[in-house]
TORVO-189537 format. One record per residue (C-alpha): residue number from 1; x, y, z; residue in one letter. Coordinates in pm, 1 decimal. Example, Ala and Ser with C-alpha at 12.3 -4.5 7.8 and 13.67 -1.06 7.14 Angstrom:
BEGIN
REC pos        X        Y        Z code
REC   1   1230.0   -450.0    780.0    A
REC   2   1367.0   -106.0    714.0    S
***
This chain:
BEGIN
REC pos        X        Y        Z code
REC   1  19088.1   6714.6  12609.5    X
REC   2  18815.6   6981.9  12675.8    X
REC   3  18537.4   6918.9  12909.5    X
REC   4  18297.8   7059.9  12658.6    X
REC   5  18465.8   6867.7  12374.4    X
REC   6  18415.9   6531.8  12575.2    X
REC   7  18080.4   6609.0  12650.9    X
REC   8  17950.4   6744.8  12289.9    X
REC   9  18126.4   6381.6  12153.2    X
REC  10  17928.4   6174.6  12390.5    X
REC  11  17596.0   6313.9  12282.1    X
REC  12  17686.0   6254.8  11940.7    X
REC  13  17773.6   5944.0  11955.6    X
REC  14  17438.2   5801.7  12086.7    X
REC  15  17277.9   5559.5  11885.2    X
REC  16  16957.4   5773.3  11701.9    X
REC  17  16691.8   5606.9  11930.1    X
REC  18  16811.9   5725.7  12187.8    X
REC  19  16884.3   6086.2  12105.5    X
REC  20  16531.4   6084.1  11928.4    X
REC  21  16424.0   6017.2  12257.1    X
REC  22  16612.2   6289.2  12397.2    X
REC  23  16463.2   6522.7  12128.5    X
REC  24  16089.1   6444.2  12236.4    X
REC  25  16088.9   6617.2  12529.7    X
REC  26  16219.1   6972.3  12373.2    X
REC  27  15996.5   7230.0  12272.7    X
REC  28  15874.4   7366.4  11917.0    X
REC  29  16092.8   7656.4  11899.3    X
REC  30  16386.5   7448.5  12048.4    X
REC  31  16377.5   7179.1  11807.9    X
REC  32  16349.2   7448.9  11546.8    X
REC  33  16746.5   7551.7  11673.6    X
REC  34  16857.0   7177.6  11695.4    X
REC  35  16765.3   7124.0  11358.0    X
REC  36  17019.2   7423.2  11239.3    X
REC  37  17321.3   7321.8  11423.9    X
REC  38  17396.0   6987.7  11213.4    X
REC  39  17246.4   6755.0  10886.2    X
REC  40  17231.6   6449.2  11154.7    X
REC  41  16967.3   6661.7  11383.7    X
REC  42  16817.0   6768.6  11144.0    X
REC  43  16753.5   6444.4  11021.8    X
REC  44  16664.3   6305.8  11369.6    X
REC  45  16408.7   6537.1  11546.3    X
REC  46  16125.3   6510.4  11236.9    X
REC  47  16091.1   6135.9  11335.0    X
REC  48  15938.8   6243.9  11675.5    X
REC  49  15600.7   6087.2  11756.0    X
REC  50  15384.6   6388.7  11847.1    X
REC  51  15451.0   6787.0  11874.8    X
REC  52  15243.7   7001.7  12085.6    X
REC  53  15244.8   7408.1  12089.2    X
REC  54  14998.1   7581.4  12368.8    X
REC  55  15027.9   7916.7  12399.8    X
REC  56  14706.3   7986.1  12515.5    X
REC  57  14796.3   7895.9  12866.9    X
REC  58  15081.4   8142.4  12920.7    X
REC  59  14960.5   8403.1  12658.1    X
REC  60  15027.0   8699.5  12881.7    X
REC  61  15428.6   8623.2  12918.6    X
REC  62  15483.8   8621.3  12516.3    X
REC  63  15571.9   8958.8  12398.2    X
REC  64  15439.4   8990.2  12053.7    X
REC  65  15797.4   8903.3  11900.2    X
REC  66  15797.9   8598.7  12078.4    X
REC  67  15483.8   8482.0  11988.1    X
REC  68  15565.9   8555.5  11570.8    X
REC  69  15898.6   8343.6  11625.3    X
REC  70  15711.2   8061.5  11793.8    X
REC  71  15450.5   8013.7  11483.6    X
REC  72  15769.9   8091.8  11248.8    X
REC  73  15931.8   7770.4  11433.9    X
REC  74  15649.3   7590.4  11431.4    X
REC  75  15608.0   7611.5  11055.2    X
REC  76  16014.4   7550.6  10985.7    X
REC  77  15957.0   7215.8  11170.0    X
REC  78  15641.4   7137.8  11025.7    X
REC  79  15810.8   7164.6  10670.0    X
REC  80  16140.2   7015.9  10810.6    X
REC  81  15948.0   6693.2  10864.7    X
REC  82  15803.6   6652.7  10535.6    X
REC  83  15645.1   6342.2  10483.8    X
REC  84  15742.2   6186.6  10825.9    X
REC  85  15470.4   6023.4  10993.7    X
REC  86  15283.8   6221.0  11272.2    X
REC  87  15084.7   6051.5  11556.4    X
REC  88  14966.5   6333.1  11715.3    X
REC  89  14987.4   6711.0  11686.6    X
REC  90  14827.3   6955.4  11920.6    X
REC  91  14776.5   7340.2  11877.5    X
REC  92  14648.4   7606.9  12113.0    X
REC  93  14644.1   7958.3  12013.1    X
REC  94  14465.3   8296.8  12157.8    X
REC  95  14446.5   8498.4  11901.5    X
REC  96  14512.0   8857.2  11925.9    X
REC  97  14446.8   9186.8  11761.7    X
REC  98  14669.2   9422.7  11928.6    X
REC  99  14943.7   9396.7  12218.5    X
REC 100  14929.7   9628.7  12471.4    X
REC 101  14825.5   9902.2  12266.7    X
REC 102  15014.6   9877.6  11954.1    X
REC 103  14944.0   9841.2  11619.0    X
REC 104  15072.8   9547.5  11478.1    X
REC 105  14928.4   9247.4  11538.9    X
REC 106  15095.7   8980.0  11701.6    X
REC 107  14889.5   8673.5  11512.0    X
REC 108  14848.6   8650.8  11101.5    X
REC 109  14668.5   8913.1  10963.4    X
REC 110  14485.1   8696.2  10768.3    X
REC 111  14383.0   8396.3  11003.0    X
REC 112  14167.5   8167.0  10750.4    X
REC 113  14466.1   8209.2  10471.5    X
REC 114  14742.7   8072.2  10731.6    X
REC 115  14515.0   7839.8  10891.8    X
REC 116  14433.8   7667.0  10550.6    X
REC 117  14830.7   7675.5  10522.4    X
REC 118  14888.9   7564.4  10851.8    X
REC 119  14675.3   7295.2  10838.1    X
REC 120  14822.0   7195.0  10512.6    X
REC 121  15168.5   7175.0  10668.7    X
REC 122  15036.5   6959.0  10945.3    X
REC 123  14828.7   6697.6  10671.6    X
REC 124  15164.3   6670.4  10524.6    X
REC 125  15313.7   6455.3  10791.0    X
REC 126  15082.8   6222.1  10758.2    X
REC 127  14904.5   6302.6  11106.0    X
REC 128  14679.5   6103.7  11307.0    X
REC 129  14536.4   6286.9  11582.7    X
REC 130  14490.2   6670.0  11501.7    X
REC 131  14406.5   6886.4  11854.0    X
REC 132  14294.8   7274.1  11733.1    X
REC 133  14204.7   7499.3  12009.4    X
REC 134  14199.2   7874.0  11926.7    X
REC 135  14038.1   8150.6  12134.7    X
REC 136  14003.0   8482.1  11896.2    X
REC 137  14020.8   8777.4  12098.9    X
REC 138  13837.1   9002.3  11827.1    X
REC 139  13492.6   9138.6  11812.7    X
REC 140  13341.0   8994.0  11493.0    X
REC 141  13447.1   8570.8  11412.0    X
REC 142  13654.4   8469.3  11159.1    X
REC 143  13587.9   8199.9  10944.5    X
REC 144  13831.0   7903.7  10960.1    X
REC 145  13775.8   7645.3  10656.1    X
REC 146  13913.8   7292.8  10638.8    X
REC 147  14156.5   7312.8  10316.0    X
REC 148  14029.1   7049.7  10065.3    X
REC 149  14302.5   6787.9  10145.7    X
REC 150  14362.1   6376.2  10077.5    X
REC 151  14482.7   6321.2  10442.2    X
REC 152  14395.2   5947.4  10495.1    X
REC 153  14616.8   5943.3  10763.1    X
REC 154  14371.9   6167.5  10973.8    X
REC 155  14184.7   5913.0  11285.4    X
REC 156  14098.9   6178.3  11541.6    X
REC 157  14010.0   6553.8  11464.3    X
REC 158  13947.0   6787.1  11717.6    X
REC 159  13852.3   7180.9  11690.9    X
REC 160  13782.2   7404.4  11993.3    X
REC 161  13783.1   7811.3  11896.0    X
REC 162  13556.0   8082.0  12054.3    X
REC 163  13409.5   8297.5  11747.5    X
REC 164  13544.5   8034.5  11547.8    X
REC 165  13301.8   7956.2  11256.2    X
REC 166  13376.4   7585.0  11111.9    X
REC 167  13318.3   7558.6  10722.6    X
REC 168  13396.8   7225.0  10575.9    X
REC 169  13408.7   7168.8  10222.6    X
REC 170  13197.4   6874.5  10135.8    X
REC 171  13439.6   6662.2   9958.9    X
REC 172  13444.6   6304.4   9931.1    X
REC 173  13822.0   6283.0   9982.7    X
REC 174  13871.5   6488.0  10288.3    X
REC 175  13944.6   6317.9  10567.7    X
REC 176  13807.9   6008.0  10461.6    X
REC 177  13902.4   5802.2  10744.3    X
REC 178  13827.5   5990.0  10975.8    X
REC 179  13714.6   5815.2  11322.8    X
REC 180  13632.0   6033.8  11565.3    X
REC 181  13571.4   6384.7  11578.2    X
REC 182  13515.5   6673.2  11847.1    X
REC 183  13395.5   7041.4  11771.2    X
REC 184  13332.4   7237.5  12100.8    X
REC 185  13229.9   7622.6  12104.9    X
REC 186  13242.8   7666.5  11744.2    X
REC 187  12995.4   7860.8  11513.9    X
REC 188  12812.4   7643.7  11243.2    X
REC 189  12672.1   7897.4  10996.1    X
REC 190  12513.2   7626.8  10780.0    X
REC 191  12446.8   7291.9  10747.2    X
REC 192  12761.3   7203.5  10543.0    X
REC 193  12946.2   7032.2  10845.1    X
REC 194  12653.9   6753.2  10894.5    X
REC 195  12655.7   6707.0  10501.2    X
REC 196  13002.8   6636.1  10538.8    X
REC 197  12966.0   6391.9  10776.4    X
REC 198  12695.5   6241.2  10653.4    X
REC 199  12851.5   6171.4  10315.1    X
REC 200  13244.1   6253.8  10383.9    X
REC 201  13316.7   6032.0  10693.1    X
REC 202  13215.4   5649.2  10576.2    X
REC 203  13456.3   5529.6  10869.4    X
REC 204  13329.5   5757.6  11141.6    X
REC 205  13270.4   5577.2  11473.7    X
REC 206  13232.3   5868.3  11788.5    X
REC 207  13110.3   6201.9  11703.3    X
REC 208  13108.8   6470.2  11997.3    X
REC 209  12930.2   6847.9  11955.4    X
REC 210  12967.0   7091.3  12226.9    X
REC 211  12804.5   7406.1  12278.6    X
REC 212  12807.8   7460.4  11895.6    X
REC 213  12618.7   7803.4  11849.5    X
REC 214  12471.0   8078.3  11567.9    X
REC 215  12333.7   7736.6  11371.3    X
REC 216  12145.1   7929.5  11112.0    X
REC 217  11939.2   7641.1  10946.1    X
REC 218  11611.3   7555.9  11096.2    X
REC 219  11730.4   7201.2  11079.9    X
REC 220  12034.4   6943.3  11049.1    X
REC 221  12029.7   6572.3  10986.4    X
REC 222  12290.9   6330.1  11062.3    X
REC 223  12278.7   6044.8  10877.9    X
REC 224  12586.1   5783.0  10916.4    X
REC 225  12599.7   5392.2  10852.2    X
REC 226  12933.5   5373.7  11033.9    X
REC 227  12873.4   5581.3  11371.6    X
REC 228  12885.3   5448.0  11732.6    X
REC 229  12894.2   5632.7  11955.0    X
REC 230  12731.5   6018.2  11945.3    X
REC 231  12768.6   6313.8  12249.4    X
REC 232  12559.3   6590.8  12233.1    X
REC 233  12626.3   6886.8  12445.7    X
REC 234  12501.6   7285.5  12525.3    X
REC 235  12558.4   7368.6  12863.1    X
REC 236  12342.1   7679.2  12791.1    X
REC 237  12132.0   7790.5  12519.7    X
REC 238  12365.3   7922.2  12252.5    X
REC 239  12083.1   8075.3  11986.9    X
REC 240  11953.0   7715.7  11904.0    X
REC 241  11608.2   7754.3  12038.9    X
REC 242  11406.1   7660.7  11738.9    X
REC 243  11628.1   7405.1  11532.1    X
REC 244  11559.6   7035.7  11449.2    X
REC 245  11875.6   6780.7  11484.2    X
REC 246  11784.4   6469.7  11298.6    X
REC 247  11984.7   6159.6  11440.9    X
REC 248  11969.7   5848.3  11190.9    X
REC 249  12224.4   5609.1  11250.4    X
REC 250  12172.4   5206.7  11215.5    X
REC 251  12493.0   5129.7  11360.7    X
REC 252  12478.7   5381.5  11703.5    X
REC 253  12519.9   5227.0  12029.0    X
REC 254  12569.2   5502.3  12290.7    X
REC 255  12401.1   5848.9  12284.2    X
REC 256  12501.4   6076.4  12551.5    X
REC 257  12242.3   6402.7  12583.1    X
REC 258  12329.1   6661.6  12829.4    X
REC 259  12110.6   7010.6  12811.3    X
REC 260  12203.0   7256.7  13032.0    X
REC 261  11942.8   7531.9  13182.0    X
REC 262  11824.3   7737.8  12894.7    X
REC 263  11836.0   8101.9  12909.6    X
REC 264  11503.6   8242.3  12892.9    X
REC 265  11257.8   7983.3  12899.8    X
REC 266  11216.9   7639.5  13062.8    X
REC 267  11318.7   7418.1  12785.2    X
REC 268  11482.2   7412.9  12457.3    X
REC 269  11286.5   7479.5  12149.1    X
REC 270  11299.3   7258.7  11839.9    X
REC 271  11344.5   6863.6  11848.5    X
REC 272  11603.2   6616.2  11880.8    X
REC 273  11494.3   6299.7  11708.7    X
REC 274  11669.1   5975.2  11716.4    X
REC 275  11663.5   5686.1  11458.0    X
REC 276  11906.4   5420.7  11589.9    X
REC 277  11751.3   5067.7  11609.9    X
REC 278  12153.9   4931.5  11789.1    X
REC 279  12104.1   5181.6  12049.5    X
REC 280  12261.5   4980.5  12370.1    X
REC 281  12326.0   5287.0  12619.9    X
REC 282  12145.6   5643.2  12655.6    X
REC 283  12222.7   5913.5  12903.8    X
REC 284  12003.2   6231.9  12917.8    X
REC 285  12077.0   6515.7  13172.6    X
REC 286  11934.2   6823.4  13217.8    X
REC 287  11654.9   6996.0  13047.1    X
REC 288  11460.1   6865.4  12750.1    X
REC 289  11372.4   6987.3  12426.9    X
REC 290  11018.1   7058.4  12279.3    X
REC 291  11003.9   6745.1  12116.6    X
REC 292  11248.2   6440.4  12167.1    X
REC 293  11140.1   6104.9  12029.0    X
REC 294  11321.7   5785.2  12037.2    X
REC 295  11147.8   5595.9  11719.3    X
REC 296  11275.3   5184.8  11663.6    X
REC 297  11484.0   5165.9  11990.9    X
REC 298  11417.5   4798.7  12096.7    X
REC 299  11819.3   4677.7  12176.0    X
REC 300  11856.3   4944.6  12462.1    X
REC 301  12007.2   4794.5  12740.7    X
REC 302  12096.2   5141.9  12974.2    X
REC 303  11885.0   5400.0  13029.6    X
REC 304  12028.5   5695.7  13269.6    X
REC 305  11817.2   5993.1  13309.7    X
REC 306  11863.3   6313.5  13530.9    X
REC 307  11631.9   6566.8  13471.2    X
REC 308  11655.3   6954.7  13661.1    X
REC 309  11376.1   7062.5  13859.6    X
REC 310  11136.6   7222.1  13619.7    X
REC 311  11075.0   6958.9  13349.9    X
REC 312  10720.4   6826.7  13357.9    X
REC 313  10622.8   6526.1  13241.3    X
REC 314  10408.5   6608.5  12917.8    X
REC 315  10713.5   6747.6  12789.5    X
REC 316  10914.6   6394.6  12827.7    X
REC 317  10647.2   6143.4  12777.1    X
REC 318  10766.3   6055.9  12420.3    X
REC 319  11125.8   6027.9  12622.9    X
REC 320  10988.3   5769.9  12827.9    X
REC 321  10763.8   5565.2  12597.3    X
REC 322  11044.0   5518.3  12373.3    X
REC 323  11305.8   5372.4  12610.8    X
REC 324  11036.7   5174.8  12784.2    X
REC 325  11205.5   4903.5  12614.6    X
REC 326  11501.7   4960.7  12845.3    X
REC 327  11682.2   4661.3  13069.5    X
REC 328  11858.2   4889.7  13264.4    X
REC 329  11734.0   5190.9  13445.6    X
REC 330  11901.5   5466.6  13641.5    X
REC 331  11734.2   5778.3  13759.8    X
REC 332  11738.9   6026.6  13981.0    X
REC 333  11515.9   6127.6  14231.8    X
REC 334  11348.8   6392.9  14040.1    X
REC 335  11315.5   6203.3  13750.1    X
REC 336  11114.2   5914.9  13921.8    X
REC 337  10883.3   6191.0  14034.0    X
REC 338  10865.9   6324.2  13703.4    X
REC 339  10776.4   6003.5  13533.2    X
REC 340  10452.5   5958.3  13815.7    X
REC 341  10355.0   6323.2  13795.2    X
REC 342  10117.1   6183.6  13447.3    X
REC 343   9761.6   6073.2  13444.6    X
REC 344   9890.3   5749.4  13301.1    X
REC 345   9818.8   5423.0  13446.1    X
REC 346  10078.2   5192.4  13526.7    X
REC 347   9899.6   4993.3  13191.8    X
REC 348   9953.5   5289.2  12973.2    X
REC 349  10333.8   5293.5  13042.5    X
REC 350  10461.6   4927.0  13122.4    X
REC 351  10871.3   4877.7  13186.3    X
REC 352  10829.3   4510.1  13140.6    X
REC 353  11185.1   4441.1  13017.7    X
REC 354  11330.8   4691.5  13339.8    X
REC 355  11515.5   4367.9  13553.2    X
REC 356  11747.3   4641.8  13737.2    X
REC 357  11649.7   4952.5  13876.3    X
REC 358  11881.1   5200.6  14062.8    X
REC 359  11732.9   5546.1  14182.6    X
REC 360  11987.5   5760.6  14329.5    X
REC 361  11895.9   6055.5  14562.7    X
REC 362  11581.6   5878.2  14705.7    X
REC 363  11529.8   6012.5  15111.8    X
REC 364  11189.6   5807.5  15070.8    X
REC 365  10987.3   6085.8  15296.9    X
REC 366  10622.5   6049.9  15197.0    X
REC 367  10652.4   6231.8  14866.8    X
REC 368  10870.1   6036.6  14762.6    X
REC 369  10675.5   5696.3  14858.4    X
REC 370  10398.4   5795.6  14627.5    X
REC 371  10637.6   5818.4  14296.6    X
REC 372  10850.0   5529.2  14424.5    X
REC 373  10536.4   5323.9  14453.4    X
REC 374  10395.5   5461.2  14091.7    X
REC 375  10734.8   5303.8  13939.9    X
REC 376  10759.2   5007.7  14100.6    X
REC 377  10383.8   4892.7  13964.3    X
REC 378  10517.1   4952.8  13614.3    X
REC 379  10770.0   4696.1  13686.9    X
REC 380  10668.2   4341.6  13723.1    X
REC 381  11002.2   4164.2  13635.8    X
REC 382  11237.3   4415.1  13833.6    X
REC 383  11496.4   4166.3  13990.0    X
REC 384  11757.3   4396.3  14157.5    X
REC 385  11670.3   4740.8  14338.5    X
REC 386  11939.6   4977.2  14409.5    X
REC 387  11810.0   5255.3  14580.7    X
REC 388  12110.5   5577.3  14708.7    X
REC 389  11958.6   5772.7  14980.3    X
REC 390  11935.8   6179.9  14952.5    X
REC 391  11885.8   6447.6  15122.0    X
REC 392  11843.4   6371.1  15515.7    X
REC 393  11687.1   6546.1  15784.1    X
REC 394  11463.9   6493.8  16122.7    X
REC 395  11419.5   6166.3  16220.7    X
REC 396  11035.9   6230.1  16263.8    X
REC 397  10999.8   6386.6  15925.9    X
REC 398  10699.5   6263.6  15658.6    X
REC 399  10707.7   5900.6  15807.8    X
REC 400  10392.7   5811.6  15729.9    X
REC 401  10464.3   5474.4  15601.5    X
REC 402  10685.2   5357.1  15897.0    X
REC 403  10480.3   5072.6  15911.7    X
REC 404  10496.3   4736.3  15749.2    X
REC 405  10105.4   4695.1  15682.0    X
REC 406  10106.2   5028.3  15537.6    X
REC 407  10348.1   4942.2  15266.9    X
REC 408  10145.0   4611.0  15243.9    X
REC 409   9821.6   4810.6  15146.7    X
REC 410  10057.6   4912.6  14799.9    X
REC 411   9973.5   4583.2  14655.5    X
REC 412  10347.0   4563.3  14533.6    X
REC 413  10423.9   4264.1  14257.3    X
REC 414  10745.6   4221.6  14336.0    X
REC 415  10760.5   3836.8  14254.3    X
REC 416  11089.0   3820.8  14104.5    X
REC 417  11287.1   4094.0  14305.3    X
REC 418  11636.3   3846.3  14390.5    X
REC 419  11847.5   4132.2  14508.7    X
REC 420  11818.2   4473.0  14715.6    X
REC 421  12040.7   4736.8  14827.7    X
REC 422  11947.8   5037.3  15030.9    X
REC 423  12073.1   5362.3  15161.1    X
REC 424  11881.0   5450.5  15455.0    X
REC 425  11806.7   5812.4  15529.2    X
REC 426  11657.5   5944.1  15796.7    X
REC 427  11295.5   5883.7  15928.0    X
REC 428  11126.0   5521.5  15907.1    X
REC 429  10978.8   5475.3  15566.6    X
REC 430  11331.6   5314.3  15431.0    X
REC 431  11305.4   5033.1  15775.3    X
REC 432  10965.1   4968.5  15681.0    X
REC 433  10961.0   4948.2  15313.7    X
REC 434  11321.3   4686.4  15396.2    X
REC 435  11092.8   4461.4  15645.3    X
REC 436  10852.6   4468.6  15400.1    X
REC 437  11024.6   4318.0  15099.0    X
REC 438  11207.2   4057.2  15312.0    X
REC 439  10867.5   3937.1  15445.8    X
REC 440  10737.8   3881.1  15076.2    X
REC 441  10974.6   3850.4  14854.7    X
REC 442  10984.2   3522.3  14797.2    X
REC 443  11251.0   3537.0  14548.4    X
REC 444  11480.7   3740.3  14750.5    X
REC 445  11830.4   3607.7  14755.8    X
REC 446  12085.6   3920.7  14939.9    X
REC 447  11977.2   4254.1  15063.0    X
REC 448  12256.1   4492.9  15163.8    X
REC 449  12127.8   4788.9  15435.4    X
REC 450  12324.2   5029.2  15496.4    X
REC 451  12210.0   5291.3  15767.5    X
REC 452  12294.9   5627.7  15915.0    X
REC 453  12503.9   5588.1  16291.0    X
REC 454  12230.6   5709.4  16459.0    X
REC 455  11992.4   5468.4  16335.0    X
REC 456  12215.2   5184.8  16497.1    X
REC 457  11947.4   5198.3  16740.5    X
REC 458  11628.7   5148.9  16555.7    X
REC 459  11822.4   4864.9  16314.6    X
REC 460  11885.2   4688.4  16637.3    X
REC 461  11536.3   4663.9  16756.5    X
REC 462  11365.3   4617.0  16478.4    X
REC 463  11230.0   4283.3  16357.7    X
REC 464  11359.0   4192.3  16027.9    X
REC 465  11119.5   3872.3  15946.4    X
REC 466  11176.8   3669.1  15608.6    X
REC 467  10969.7   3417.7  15420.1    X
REC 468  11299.1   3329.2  15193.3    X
REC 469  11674.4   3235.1  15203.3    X
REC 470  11782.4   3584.0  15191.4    X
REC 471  12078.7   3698.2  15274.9    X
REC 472  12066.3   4005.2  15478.9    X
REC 473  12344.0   4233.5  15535.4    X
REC 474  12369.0   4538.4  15759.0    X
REC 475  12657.3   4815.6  15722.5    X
***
């Protein structure tokens, strides 16, 4: 019998699982051939679990024919498949005008008509997890608009497209389930898309915006009874200098800000303005806005702030007052200094509920001291201290408070403190301050030091005198 014969009867005659299997790992345009060379294969290679098509990676090794038969295969499997349940379907596209100088184009003439279609095709299948990225090489955006569709199926949505304007019809049928969803460096012309979350998505639970840009309206609210978990993200200042984003969300429990330097001035314009009474965890880096305000936040639990040089502290004091109901605190160095650089008194700001503290890039030179001091005042039921040493240079340098009685002359509270861990840096503030809490905190259970090599020396001869049980541990 034929070698080929023998072979071409032994595929066939696996059992569907496993040639369904075998079918997973082939590409778009290759399951497009399988499916013409019999019924059974035909049959076999809709069923798979998740289809993926990036061209955006290897754009410059299509010719233009190429890249028309790949959508043409694309759409021949997507209507192959027919109702057949999707999991997960990713597409990355870079849109093109021209190739290499001539004058057809190598990408629909007509992008929002065959994206509505496209899409279509795709909400067919019954698809979970929908991944867009397209990059449009052209000078003026296109608009790409969200057909009106009943895709309950739909869990995850995800759209990333340069000059990519997102309009979303405000429907209460479109993706009504609808979990989580990601846009990231697309244009907003209006304030359709937070309408549509607000009164589309009931079952929405993580919402992500990235570097979203040309937001025409002066302001946006978003307004959901269901959402969890919100990430809010512009790495630089994409035209949004004087809007208002409205956050009002009873069921929100982690907020992640991150503001990146702003173009030509020192902070954002505009507010950001939460309303989330479940807020648990909060993460601001960066730059601020004009106005930020956290109103009813009394569950937080985390607070982890890391402002850039540059932000003063009249433009963050509403920041602070409203997480001063915080558990939970982690800052960086130039945040601590920010928070002391007020007029207030430690009275007028008061982190009663802080009972862990971590401060990470703290050299504690002399400057430092002063803000570290400032913070620890406003703490009176602080019970672990984690402090991650910074920058390090001379030995010598700003070591004004080398001594125990200096640190004693502070008139630290530190009643309850039960466990410390410290990153020495160089000079002999971070020894002192060290023999200082082990000779009155009373409560002190463990302290972990850990020290620089050439400070074996100095941790040797110092005296390390304790009034408790404390377990003290050098590394």
């Amino acid at each position: 019998m034929n070698c080929k014969r023998i072979e071409s009867t032994r595929f066939c005659d696996l059992p569907d699982e496993v040639l369904e299997h075998i079918l997973s790992f082939l590409t778009i345009e290759d399951l497009a051939r399988v499916g013409c060379v019999s019924k059974r294969y035909s049959k076999l290679h809709p069923s798979t679990q998740s289809l993926s098509l990036d061209e955006s990676t290897d754009a410059s090794i299509f010719t233009c024919d190429q890249r028309k038969r790949l959508l043409g295969s694309l759409e021949r499997v997507l209507i192959r498949r027919g109702c057949n349940k999707l999991q997960c379907f990713r597409f990355s596209w870079c849109y093109h005008d021209h190739d290499e100088g001539k004058p057809e184009s190598c990408c629909p003439k007509d992008l929002n008509s065959w994206m509505v279609k496209f899409i279509d095709n795709v909400v067919r299948c019954n698809v979970e997890e929908l991944h867009l990225k397209i990059n449009q090489g052209i000078t003026q955006a296109a608009y790409v608009e969200f057909p009106v569709v009943r895709c309950k199926s739909l869990k995850h949505l995800s759209v990333k497209g340069m000059k990519t304007n997102i309009k979303t019809p405000l429907s209460s049928a479109s993706f009504s389930n609808l979990e989580r969803l990601e846009l990231t460096l697309v244009c907003i012309p209006d304030e359709g898309i937070f309408k549509w979350i607000s009164h589309s998505c009931k079952c929405i639970k993580e919402l992500r915006l990235e570097d979203i840009y040309d937001f025409q309206n002066n302001s946006a609210t978003i307004e959901s009874p269901s959402l969890k978990s919100f990430t809010f993200i512009l790495n630089k200042d994409y035209n949004l200098s004087n809007y208002n984003l409205y956050v009002t969300c009873e069921k929100l429990e982690d907020a992640c800000i991150l503001l990146g330097k702003p173009c030509y001035t020192g902070k954002y314009g505009g507010a950001l303005l939460f309303s989330a009474p479940s807020l648990k965890n909060l993460k601001w880096t960066g730059h601020v806005m004009m106005f930020q305000n956290l109103s009813e936040v009394m569950s937080l639990e985390k607070a982890e702030i890391e402002l850039d040089p540059g932000v003063k502290f009249d433009d963050v004091f509403n920041l602070f007052h409203g997480i001063r109901s915080v558990k939970v605190l982690d800052l960086s160095e130039r945040t601590m200094k920010c928070l002391c650089e007020g007029d207030l008194t430690a009275e007028q700001l008061q982190l009663h509920n802080v009972c862990c503290l971590r401060i990470r890039g703290l050299s504690l030179m002399d400057d430092d001291v002063h803000a570290m001091v400032s913070l620890l005042k406003r703490m009176p039921n602080l019970a672990t201290l984690r402090i991650e040493a910074g920058r390090t240079g001379s030995r010598y340098r700003s070591s004004s408070y080398g001594n125990m009685s200096i640190w004693e002359l502070q008139k630290l509270a530190l009643h309850n403190l039960k466990e410390v861990t410290i990153q020495l840096s160089s000079g002999n503030n971070g020894i002192s301050f060290t023999q200082y809490l082990l000779h009155h905190g009373l409560q002190l259970q463990k302290m972990v030091i850990y020290y620089l090599p050439e400070q074996s020396y100095e941790v040797r001869r110092y005296k390390w005198p304790r009034t408790s049980n404390a377990k003290v541990v050098f590394l």
